[in-house]
C-alpha positions in Angstrom: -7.5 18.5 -38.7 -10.7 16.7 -38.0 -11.3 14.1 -35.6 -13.2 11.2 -36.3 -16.6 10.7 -34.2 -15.3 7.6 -32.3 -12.4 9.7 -31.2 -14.7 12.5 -29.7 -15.5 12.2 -26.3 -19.2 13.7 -24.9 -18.8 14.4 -21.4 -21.0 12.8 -18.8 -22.9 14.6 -16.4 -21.7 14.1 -12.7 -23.8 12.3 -10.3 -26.7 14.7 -8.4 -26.8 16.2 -11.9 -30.7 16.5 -11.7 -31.2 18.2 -8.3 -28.3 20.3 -9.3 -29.5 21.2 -12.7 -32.8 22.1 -11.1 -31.0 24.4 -9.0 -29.2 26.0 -11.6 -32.1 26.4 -13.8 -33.7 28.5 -10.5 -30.1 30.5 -10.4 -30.0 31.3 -14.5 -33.8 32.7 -14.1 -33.2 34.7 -11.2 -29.9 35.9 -12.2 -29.4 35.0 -16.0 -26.3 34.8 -18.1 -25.6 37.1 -21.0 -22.5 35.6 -22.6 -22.8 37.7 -25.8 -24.8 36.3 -29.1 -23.1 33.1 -30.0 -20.2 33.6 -27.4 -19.0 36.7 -29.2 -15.7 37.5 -28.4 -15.3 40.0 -26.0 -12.3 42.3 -25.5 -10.5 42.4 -22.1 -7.2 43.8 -21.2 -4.8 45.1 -18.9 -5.8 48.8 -18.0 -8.0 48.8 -20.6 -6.1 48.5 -23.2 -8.1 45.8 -25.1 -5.6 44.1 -26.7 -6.4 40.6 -26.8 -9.8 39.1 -27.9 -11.5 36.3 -25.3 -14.4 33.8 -26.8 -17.0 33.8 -23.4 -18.8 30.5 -22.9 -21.1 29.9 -20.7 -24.1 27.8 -18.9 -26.2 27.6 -16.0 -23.3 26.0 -14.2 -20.1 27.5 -15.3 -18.3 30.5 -17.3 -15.0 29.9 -19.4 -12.7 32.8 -20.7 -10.5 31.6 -23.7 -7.9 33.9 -25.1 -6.7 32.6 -28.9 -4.1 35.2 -29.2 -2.4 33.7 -25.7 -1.6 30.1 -26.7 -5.0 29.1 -27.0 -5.4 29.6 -22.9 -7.8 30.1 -20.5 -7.9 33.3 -18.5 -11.1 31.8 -16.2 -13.0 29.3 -15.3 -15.4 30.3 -12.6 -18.3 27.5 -11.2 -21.3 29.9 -11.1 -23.0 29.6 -7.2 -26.2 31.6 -6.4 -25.3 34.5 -9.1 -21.9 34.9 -7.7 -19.1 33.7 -9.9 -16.3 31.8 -7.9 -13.1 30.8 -9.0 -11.9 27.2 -10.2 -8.9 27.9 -11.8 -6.8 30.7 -10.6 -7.9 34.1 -12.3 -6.0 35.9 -15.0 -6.9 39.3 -13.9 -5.4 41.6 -16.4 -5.3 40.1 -19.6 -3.1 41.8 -22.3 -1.0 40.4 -25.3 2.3 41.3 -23.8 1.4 39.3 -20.4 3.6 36.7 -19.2 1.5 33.6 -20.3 2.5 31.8 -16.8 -0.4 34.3 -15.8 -3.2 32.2 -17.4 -5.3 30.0 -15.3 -4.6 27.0 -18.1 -2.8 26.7 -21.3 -2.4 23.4 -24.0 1.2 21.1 -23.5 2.0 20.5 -27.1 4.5 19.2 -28.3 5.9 17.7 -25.0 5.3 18.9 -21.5 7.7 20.5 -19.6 11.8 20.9 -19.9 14.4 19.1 -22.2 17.9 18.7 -21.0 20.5 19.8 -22.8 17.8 21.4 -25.3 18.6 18.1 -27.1 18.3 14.2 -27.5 19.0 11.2 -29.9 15.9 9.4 -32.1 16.0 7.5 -35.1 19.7 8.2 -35.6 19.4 11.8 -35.5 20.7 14.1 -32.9 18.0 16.8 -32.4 18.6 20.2 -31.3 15.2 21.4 -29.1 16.1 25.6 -29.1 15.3 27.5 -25.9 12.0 29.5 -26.0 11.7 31.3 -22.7 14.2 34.3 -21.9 14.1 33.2 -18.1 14.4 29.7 -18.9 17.5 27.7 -19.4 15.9 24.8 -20.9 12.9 24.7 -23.7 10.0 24.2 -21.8 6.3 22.9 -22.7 6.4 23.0 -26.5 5.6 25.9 -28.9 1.9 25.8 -28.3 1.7 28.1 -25.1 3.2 30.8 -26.9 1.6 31.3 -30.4 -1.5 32.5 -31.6 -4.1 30.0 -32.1 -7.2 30.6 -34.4 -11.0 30.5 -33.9 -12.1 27.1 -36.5 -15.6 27.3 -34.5 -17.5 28.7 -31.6 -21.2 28.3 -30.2 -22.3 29.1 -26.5 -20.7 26.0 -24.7 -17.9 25.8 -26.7 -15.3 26.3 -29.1 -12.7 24.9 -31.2 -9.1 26.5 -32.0 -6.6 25.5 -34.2 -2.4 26.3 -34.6 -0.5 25.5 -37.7 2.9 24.7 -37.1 3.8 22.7 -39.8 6.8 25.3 -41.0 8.3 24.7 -37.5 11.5 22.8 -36.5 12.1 20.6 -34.9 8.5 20.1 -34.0 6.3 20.6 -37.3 3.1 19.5 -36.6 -0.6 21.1 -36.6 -2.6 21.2 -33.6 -6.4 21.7 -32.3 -7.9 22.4 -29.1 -11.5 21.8 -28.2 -13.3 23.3 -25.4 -16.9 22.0 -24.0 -19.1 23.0 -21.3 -21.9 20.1 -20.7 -23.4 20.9 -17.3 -21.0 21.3 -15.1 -17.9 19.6 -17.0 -15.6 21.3 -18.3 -14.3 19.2 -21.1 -11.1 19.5 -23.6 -10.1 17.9 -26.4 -6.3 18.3 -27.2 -4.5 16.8 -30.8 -1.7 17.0 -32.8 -0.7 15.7 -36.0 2.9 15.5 -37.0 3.4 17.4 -40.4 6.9 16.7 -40.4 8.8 14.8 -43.0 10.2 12.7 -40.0 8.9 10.5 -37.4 9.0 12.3 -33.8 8.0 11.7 -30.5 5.1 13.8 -29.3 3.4 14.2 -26.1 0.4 16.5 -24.7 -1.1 18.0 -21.7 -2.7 20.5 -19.9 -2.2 23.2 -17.5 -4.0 24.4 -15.1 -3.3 26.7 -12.0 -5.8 25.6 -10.0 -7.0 28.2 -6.8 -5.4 27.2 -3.4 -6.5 28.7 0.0 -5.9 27.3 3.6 -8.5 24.3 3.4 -7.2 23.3 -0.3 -7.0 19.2 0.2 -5.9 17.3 -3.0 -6.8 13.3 -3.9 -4.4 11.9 -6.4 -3.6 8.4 -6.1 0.0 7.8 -8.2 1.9 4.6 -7.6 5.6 6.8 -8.2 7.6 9.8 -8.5 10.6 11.1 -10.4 13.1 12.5 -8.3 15.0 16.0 -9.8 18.3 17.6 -9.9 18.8 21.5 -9.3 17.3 22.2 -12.9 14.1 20.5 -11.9 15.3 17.2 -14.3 14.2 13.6 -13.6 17.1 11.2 -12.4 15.6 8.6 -10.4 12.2 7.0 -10.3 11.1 5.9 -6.8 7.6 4.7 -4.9 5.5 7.9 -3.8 6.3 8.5 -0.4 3.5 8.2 2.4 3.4 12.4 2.5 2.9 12.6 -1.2 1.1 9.6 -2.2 -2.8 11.8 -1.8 -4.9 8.3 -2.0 -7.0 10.4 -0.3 -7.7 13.8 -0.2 -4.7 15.2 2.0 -3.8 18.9 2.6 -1.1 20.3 -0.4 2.5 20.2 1.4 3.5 23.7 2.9 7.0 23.2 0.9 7.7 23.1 -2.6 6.7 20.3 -5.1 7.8 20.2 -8.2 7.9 16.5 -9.5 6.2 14.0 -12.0 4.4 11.5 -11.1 3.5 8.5 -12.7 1.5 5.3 -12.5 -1.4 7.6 -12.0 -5.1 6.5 -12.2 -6.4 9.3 -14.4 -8.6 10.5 -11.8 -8.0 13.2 -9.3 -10.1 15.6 -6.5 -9.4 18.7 -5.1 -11.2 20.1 -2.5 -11.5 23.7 -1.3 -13.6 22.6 2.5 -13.8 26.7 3.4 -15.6 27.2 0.1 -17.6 23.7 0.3 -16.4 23.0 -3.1 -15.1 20.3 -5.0 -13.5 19.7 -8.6 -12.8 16.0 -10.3 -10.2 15.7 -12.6 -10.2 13.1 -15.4 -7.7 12.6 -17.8 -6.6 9.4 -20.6 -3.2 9.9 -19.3 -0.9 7.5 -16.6 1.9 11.1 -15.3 1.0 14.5 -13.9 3.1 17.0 -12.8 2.3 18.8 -9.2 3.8 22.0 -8.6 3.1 23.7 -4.9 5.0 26.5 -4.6 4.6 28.4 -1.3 2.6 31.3 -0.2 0.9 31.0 -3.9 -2.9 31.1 -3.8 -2.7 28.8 -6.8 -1.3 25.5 -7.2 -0.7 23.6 -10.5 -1.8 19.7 -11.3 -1.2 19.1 -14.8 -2.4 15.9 -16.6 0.2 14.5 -18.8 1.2 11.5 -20.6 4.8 11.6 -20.2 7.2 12.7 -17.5 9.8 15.3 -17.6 12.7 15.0 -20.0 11.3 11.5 -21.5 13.6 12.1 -24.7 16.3 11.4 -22.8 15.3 8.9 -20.4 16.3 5.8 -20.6 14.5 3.8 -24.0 13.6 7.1 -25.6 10.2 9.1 -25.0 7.9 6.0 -26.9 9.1 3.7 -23.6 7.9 6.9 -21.3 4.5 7.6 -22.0 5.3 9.6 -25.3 3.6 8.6 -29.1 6.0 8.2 -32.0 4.1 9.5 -34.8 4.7 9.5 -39.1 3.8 11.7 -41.1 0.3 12.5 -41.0 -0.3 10.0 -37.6 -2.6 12.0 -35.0 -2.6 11.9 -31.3 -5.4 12.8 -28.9 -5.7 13.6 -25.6 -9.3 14.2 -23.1 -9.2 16.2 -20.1 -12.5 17.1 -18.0 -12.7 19.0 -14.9 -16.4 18.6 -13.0 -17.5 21.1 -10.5 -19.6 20.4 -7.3 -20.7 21.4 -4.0 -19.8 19.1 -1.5 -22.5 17.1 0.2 -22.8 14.7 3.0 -21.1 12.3 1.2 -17.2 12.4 1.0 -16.7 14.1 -1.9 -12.7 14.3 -2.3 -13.1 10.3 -3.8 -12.6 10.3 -7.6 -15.6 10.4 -9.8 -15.1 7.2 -11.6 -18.3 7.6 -13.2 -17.3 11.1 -15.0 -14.2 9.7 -16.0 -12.8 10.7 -19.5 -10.7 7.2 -19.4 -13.3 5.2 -19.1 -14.9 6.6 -21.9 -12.0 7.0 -24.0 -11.7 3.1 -23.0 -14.8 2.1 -24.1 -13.8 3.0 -27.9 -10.1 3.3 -27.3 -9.3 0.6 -24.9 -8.4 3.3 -22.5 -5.6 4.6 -25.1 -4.7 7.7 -26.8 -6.0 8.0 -30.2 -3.6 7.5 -32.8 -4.5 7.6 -36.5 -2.9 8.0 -39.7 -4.3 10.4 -42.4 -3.0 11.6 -45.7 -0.9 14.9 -44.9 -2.4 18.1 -46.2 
């Protein structure tokens, strides 16, 4: 499944990049990265068992594990700081193929994000039965993605490019890709689908990353809403965000549990880690995220997405929440990019707006998804 060059998106280097790159070009000589020739892939697993295959990439700035065999995940993302790696994302520590993927530090959303009551709902005068794919889960949850293999299409040093074919599956038939790019110190993905289905279907993407969360952890993630859940973690009311969860400015994460969509987002987003004098901007084309907090974690999850929870079966259907009704053979593309930097003088927690994959995607897009037709294969 190719994508067209207007539909790629070539990150932007943050602001400070050239003192910064100076620096790292001083760290990378004294203490030099050895990724492996052409970011071989490099076998890690639990105790040693070397089960599962990771593609290494890596710059002056950054390193990124990605293991195909696990859903197309990451198992790190570490910003590289005066030859000491530090973590982003939330380390997958012992890697092996029989891991529970909830382990990773990010996985793909595709084809929706997140639960579906009932493991069914109603579109174009069909009823659709959505089949439970987690033992522990009552409900289907985040698509087929996750959990299959995905294959190596392409790799170079700074980044590579997997692929899933699904197009055998039900109800979801659809092939997918998943492009990762490090460009200074941006990580940046590149998530599609096409719908290989005979039938039009709803789709939706994401991404999910459990981010690292100590004591000084402040998040910045302006959102004009909420969806408030039932017991099984289900939307049933949308409301404004209240003042303790609104993060218009970088706040400290609640000590209770969050587990909610939010919508009317801007697309841009900040954490902060103060005790490690780091900071990360988050940039997505997409108007939801889910944040999920739970307690006494040293992780914490802010995922990008372009629906809410359950949006099948909200009220108007999944195309009135954020979701993409695609034919046979119509595409959808999402762009996520997470930039790493130290923190300055400056406040840093305020959204990058200059880094920001939406107003790239805008300039080309106007600020949309990408959504194509081409003839099925």
């Amino acid at each position: 499944m190719s994508v067209p060059n207007s539909a790629l998106r070539q990150p932007v280097r943050p602001a400070g990049a050239p003192a910064a790159a100076r620096r790292a070009r001083l760290e990378a000589a004294t203490h030099p990265i050895l990724p492996g020739p052409s970011t071989s892939a490099v076998a890690i697993g639990a105790a040693g068992t070397g089960d599962v295959a990771c593609v290494t990439l890596a710059n002056a700035y950054l390193r990124l594990d990605v293991a195909p065999q696990l859903g197309g995940g990451i198992t790190r993302f570490d910003w590289r700081s005066e030859g000491a790696l530090e973590p982003v994302f939330r380390r997958c520590e012992h890697v092996s193929a029989r891991m529970d993927p909830n382990e990773l530090a990010c996985y793909p959303l595709v084809p929706y994000s997140n639960r579906i009551a009932a493991g069914r709902f109603h579109f174009g005068g069909r009823d659709i039965e959505v089949p439970c794919n987690r033992a522990d889960e009552p409900l289907p949850i985040h698509g087929d993605g996750w959990l299959a293999p995905w294959q190596v299409a392409e790799s170079g040093r700074e980044h590579a490019r997997l692929v899933l074919d699904h197009s055998d599956g039900a109800p979801y038939a659809y092939r997918a890709a998943i492009t990762y790019v490090l460009d200074g110190a941006t990580l940046a993905m590149t998530l599609e689908v096409e719908n290989a289905g005979s039938d039009a279907m709803p789709f939706g993407l994401g991404v999910h990353p459990f981010l690292a969360r100590d004591a000084s952890t402040e998040l910045s993630a302006p959102a004009s809403g909420l969806w408030l859940s039932d017991e099984d973690w289900l939307p049933v009311r949308q409301v404004p965000a209240p003042p303790a969860w609104q993060f218009g400015v970088a706040y400290p994460l609640p000590d209770t549990l969050v587990n909610h969509s939010f919508s009317g987002w801007s697309g841009h987003a900040a954490v902060v880690w103060e005790g490690r004098r780091l900071s990360l901007a988050i940039n997505a084309d997409t108007d939801y995220y889910v944040l999920y907090t739970p307690p006494g974690q040293d992780f914490f999850c802010f995922e990008p997405v372009d629906h809410p929870i359950n949006a099948v079966n909200l009220s108007g259907g999944g195309g009135a929440h954020g979701m993409t009704v695609l034919a046979r053979g119509e595409r959808l593309v999402r762009q996520f990019s997470f930039t790493v930097e130290r923190l300055d003088a400056r406040a840093p927690a305020k959204p990058r707006r200059a880094a920001s994959a939406r107003g790239r995607a805008g300039a080309s897009h106007g600020g949309k998804a990408v959504r194509s037709h081409q003839d099925a294969r």
